[in-house]
OpenMM code with the backbone's topology and positions (N, CA, C; nanometers):
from openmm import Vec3, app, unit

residues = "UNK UNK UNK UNK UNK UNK UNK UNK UNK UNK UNK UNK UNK UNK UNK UNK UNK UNK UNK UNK UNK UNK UNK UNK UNK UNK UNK UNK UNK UNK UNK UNK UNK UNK UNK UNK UNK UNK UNK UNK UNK UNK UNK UNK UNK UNK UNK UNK UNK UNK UNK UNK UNK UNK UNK UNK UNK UNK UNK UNK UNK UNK UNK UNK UNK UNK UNK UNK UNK UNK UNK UNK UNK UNK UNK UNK UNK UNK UNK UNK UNK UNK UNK UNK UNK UNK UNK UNK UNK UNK UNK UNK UNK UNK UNK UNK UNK UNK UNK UNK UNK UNK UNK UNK".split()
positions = [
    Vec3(2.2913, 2.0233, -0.6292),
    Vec3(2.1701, 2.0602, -0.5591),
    Vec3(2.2042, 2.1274, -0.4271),
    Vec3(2.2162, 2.0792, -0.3340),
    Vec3(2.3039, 2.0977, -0.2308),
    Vec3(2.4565, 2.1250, -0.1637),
    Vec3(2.4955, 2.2362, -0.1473),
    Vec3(2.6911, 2.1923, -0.1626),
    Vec3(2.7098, 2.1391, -0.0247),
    Vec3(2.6181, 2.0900, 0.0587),
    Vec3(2.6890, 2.0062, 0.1765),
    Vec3(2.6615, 1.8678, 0.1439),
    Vec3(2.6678, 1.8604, 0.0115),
    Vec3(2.6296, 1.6899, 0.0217),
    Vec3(2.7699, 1.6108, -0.0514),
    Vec3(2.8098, 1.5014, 0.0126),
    Vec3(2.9216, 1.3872, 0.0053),
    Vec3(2.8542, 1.3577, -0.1860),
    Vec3(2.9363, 1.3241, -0.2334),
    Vec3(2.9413, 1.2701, -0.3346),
    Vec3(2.8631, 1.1511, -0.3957),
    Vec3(2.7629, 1.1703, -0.4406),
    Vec3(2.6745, 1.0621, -0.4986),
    Vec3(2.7331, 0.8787, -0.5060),
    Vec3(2.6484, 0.7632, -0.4436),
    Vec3(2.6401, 0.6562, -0.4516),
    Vec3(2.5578, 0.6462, -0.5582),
    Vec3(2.5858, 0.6230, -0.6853),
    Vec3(2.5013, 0.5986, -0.8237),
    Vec3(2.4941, 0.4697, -0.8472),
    Vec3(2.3448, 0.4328, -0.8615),
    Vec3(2.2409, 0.3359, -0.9505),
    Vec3(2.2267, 0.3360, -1.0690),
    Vec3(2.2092, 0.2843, -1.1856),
    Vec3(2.1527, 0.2974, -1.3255),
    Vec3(2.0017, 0.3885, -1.3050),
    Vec3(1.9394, 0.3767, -1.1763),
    Vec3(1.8279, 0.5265, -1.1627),
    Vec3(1.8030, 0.5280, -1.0789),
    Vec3(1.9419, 0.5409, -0.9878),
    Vec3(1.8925, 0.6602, -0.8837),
    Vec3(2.0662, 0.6728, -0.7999),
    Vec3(2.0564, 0.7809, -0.7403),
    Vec3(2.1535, 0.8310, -0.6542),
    Vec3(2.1210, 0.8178, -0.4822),
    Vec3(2.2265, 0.8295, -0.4356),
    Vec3(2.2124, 0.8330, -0.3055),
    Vec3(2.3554, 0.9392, -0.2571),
    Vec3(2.2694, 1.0277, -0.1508),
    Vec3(2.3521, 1.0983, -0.0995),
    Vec3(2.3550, 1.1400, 0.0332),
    Vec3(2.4269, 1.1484, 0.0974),
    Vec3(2.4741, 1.1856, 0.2782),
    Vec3(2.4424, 1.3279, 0.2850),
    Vec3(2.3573, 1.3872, 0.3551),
    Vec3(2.3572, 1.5286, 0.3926),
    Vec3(2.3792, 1.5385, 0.4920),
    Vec3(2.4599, 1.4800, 0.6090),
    Vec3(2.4852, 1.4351, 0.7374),
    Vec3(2.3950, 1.4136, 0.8766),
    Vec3(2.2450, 1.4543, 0.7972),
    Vec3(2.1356, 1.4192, 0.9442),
    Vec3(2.1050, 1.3055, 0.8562),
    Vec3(2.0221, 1.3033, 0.7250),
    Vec3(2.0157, 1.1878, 0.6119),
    Vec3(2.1122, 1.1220, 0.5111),
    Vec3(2.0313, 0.9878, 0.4526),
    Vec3(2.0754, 0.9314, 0.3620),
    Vec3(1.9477, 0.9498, 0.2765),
    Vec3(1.9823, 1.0855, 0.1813),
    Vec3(1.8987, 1.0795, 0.0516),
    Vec3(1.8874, 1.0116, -0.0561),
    Vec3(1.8214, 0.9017, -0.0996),
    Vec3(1.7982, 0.8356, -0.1968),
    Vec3(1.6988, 0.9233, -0.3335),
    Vec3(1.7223, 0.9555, -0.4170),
    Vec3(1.6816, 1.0040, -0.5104),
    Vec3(1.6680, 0.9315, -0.6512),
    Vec3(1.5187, 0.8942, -0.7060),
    Vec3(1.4595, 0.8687, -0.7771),
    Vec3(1.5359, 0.9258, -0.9286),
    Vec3(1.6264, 0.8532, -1.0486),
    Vec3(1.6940, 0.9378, -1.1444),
    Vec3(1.5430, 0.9490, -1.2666),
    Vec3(1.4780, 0.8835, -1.2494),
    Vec3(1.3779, 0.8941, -1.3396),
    Vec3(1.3168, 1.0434, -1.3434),
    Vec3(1.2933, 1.0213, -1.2105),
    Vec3(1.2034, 1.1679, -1.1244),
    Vec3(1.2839, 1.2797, -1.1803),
    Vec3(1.4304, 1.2715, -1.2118),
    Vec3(1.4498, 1.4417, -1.1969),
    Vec3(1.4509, 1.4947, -1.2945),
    Vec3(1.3894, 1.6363, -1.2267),
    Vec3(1.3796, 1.7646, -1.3452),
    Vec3(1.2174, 1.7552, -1.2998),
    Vec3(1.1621, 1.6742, -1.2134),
    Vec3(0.9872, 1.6670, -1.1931),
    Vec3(0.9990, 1.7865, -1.0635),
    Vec3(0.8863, 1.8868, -1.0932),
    Vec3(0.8975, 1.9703, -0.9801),
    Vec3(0.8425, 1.9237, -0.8394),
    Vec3(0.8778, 1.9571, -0.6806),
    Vec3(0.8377, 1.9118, -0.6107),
    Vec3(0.7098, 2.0050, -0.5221),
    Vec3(0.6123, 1.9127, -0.5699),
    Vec3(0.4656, 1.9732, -0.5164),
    Vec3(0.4528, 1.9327, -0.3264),
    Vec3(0.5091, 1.8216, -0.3072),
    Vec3(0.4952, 1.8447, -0.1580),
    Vec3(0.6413, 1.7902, -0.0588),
    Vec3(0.6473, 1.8019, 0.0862),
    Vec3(0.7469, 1.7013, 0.1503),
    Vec3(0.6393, 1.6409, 0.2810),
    Vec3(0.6232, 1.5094, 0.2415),
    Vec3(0.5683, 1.4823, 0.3718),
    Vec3(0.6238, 1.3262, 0.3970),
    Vec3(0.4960, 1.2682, 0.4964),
    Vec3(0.5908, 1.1171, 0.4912),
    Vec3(0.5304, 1.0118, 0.4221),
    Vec3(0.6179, 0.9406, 0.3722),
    Vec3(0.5755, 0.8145, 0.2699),
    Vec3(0.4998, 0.7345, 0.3237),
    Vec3(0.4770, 0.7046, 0.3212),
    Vec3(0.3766, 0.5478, 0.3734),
    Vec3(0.4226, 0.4322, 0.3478),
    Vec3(0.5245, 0.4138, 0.2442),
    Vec3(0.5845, 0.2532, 0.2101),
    Vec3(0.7435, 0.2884, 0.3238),
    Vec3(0.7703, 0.3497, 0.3168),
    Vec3(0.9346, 0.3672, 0.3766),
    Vec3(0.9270, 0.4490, 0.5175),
    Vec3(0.7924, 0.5086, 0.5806),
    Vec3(0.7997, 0.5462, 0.6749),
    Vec3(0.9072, 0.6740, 0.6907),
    Vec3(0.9509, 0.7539, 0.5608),
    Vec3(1.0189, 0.8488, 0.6180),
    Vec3(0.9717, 0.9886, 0.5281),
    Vec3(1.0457, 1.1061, 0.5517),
    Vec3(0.9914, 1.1975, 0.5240),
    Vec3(1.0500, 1.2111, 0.3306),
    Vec3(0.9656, 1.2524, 0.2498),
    Vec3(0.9568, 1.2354, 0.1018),
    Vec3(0.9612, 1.3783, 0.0186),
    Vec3(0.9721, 1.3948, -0.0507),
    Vec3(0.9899, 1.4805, -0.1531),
    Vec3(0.8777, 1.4147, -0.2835),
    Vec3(0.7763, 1.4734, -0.2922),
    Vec3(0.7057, 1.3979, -0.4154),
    Vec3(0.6396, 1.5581, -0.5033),
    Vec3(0.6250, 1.4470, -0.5898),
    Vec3(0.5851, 1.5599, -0.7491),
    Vec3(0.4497, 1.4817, -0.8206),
    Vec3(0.4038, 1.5241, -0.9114),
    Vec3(0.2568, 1.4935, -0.9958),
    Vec3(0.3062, 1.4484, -1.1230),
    Vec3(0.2400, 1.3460, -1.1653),
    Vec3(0.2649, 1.2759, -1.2775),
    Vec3(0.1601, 1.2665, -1.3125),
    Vec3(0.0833, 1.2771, -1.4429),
    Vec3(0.0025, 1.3026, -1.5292),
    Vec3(-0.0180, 1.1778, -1.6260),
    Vec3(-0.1404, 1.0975, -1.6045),
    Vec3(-0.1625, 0.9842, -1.6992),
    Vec3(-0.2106, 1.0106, -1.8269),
    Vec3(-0.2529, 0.9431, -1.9204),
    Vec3(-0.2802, 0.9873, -2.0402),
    Vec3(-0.4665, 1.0218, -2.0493),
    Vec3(-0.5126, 1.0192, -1.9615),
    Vec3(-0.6817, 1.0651, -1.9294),
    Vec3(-0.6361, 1.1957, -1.8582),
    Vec3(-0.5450, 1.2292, -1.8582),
    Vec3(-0.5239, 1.3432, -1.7424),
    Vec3(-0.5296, 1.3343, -1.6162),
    Vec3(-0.5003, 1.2054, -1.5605),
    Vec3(-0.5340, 1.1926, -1.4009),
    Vec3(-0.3894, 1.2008, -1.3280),
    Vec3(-0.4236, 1.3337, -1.2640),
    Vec3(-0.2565, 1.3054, -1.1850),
    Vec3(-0.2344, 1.2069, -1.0537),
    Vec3(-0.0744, 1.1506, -1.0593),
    Vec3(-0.0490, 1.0751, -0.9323),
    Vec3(0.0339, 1.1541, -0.8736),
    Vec3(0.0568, 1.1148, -0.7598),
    Vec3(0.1551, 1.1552, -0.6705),
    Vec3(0.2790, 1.0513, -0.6708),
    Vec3(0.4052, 1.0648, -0.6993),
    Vec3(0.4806, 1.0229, -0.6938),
    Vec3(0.6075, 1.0554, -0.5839),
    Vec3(0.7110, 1.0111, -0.5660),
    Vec3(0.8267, 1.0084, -0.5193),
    Vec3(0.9199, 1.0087, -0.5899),
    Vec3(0.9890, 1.1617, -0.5684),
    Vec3(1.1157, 1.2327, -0.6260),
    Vec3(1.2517, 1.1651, -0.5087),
    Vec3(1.2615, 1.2256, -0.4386),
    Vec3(1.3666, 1.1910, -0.3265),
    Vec3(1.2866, 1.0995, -0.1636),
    Vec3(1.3602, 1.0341, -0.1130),
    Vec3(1.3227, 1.0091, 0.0135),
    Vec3(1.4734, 1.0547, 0.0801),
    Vec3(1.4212, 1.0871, 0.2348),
    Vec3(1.5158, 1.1313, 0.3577),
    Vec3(1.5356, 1.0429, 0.4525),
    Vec3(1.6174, 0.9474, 0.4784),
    Vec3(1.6533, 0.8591, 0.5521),
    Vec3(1.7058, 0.8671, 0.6448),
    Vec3(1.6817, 0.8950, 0.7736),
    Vec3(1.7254, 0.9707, 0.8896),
    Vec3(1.8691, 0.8426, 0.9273),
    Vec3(1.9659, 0.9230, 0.9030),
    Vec3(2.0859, 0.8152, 0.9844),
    Vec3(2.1212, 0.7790, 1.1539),
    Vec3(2.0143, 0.8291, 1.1976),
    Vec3(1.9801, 0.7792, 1.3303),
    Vec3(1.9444, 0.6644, 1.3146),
    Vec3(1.8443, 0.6368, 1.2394),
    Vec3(1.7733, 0.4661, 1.1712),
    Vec3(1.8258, 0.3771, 1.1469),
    Vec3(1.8959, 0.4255, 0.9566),
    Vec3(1.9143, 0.3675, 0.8820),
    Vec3(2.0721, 0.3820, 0.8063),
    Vec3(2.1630, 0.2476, 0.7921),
    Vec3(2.2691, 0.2338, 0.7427),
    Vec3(2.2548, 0.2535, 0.6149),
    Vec3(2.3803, 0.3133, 0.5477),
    Vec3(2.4047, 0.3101, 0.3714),
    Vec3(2.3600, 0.1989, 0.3149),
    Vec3(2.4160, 0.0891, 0.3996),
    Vec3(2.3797, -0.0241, 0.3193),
    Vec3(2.1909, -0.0614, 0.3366),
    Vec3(2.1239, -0.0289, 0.4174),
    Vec3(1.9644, -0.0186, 0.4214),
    Vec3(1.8890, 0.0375, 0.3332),
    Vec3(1.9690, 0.1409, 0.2700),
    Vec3(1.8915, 0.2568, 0.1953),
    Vec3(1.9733, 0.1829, 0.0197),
    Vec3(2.0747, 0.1141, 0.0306),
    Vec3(2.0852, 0.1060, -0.0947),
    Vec3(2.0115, -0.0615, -0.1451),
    Vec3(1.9931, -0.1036, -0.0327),
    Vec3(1.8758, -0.1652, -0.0797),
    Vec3(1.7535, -0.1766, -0.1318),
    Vec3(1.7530, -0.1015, -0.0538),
    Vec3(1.5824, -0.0377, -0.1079),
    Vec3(1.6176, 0.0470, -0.2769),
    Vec3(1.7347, 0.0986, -0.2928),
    Vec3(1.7562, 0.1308, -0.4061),
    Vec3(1.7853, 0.0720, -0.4963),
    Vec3(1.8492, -0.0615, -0.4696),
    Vec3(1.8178, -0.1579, -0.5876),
    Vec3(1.7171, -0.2394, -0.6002),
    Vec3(1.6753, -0.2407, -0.5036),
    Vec3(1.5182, -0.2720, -0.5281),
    Vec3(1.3637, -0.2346, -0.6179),
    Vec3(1.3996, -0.0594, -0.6125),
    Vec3(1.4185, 0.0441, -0.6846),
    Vec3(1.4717, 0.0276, -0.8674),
    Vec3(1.5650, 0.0012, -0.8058),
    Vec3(1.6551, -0.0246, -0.9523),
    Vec3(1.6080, -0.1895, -1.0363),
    Vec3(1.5967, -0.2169, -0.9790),
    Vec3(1.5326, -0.3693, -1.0579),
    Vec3(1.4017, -0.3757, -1.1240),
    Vec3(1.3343, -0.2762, -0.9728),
    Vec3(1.1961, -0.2850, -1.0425),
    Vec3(1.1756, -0.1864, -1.2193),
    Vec3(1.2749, -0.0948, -1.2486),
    Vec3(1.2882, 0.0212, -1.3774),
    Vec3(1.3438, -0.0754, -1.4721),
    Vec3(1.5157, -0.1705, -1.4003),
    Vec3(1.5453, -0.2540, -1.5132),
    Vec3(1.4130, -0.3211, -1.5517),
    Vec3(1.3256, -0.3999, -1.4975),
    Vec3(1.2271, -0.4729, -1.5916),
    Vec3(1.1644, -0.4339, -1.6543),
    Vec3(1.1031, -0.3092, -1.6163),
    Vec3(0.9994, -0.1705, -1.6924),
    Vec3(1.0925, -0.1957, -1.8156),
    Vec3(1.1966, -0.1721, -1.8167),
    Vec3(1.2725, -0.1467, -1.9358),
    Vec3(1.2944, -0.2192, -2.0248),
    Vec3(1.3285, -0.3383, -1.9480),
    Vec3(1.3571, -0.4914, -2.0488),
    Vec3(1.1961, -0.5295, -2.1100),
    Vec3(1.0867, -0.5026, -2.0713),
    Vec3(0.9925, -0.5227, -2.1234),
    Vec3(0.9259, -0.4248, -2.2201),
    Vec3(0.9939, -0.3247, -2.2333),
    Vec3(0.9287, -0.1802, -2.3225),
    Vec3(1.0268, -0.1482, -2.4252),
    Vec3(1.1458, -0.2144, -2.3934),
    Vec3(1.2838, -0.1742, -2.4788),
    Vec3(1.3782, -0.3004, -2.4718),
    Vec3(1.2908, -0.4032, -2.5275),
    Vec3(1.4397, -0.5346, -2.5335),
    Vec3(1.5290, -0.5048, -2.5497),
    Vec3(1.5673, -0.4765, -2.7321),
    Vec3(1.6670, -0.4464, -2.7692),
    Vec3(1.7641, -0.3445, -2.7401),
    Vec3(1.7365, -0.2608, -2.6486),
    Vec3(1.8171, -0.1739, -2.5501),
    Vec3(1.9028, -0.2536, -2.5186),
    Vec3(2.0288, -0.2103, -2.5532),
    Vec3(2.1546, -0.2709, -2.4841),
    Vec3(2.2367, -0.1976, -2.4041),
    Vec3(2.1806, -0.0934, -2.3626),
    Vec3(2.2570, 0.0126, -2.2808),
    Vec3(2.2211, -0.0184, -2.0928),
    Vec3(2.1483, -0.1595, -2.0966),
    Vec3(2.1806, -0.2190, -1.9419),
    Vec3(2.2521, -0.2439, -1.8794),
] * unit.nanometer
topology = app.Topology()
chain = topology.addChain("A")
for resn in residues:
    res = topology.addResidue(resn, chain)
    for name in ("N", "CA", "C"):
        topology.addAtom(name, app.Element.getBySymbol(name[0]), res)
């Protein structure tokens, strides 16, 4: 995506990466979703990358593709919390929609 970015911290869904003002956390579900806006989140207080997701009535949401974690703030280890936090909440999505998935 970027060639100034350090080498991905990988989740089972999601990445995290250093662009040296941020710590980008990126959503692996999300990608390939185009990004309709950048503004700021409201759960994480920082600036977001979000895209439209489409329910089955046709009602779109707004979701979260990437967040920007200003490293003035926030440590690696802050942001990869929140990413397994992230990550736990998809493992259960999963364990409940796909038991027999053994690729956890």
């Amino acid at each position: 995506m970027h060639a100034d970015r350090s080498p991905p911290i990988k989740g089972k869904f999601y990445f995290i990466y250093d662009d040296n003002l941020n710590l980008i956390l990126e959503d692996k579900t999300k990608r390939g979703l185009e990004v309709r806006e950048r503004n700021s989140d409201d759960k994480y207080n920082v600036d977001a990358d979000k895209g439209m997701i489409h329910d089955m009535d046709g009602i779109g949401h707004k979701v979260g593709i990437r967040w920007y974690f200003p490293k003035s703030k926030y440590q690696v280890e802050d942001v990869i919390k929140i990413a397994e936090e992230m990550d736990a909440k998809y493992k259960a999505i999963q364990e409940m929609t796909c038991p027999d998935d053994d690729n956890s």
